[in-house]
C-alpha positions in Angstrom: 48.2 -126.5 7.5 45.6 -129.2 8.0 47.3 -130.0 11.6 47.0 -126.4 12.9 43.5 -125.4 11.6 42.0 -128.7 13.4 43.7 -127.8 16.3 42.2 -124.5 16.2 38.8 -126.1 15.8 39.7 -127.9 18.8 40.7 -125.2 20.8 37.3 -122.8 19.3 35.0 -125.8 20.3 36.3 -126.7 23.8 36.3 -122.7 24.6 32.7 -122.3 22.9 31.6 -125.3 25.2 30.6 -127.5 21.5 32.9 -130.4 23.3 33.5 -131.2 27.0 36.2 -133.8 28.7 35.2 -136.4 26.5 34.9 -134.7 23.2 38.4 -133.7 24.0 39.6 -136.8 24.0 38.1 -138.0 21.3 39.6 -134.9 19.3 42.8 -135.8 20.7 42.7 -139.1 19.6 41.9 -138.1 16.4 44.6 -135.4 16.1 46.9 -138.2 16.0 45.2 -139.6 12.5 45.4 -136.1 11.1 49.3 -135.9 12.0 50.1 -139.0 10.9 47.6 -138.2 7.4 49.3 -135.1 7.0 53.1 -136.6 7.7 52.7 -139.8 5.6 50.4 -138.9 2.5 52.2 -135.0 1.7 55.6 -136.7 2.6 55.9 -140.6 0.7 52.4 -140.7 -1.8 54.5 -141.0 -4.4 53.2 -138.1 -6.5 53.7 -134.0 -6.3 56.2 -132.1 -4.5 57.2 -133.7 -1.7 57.8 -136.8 -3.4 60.5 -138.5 -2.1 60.6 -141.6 -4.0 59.5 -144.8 -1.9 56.3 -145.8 -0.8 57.4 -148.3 1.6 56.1 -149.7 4.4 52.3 -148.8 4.1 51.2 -151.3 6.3 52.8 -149.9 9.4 50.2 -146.4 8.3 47.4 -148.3 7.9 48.1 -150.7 11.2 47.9 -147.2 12.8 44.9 -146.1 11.3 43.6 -149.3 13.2 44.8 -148.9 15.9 43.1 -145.4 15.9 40.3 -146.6 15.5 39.6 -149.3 17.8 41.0 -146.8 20.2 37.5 -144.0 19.1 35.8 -147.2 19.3 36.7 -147.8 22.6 36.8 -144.4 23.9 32.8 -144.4 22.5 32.1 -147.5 24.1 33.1 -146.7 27.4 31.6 -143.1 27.4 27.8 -145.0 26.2 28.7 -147.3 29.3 28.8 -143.7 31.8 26.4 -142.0 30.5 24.2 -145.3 31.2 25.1 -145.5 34.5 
């Protein structure tokens, strides 16, 4: 649920004009934490329904989230760099 009502808002603020090329990308970029937050802590937390029992391998989830991020950070740093020009 949580993958399809941020795509929505993607989709809602590109079409409203909230977010142009860049803000796409950005949102894009993101998508990919919320898919991977929605996969990793409904599917292996260790707790409710969907628990299937190992926890294994958390590092690889959070060496993503990393990667995520220097990826925004990035992304951020190169848009400053255009605009400056």
């Amino acid at each position: 649920m949580l993958i399809v009502i941020w795509t929505l808002v993607i989709l809602h603020a590109r079409l409203g004009g909230f977010i142009k090329e860049w803000g796409l990308h950005f949102a894009s970029a993101f998508t990919a934490c919320v898919v991977v937050f929605s996969w990793w802590h409904v599917n292996f937390l260790g707790v409710g329904l969907h628990n299937y029992g190992f926890t294994a391998g958390k590092e690889v989830v959070w060496a993503f989230y990393l990667a995520m991020a220097c990826v925004i950070a990035f992304g951020t740093t190169a848009k400053a760099l255009e605009n400056r020009r």
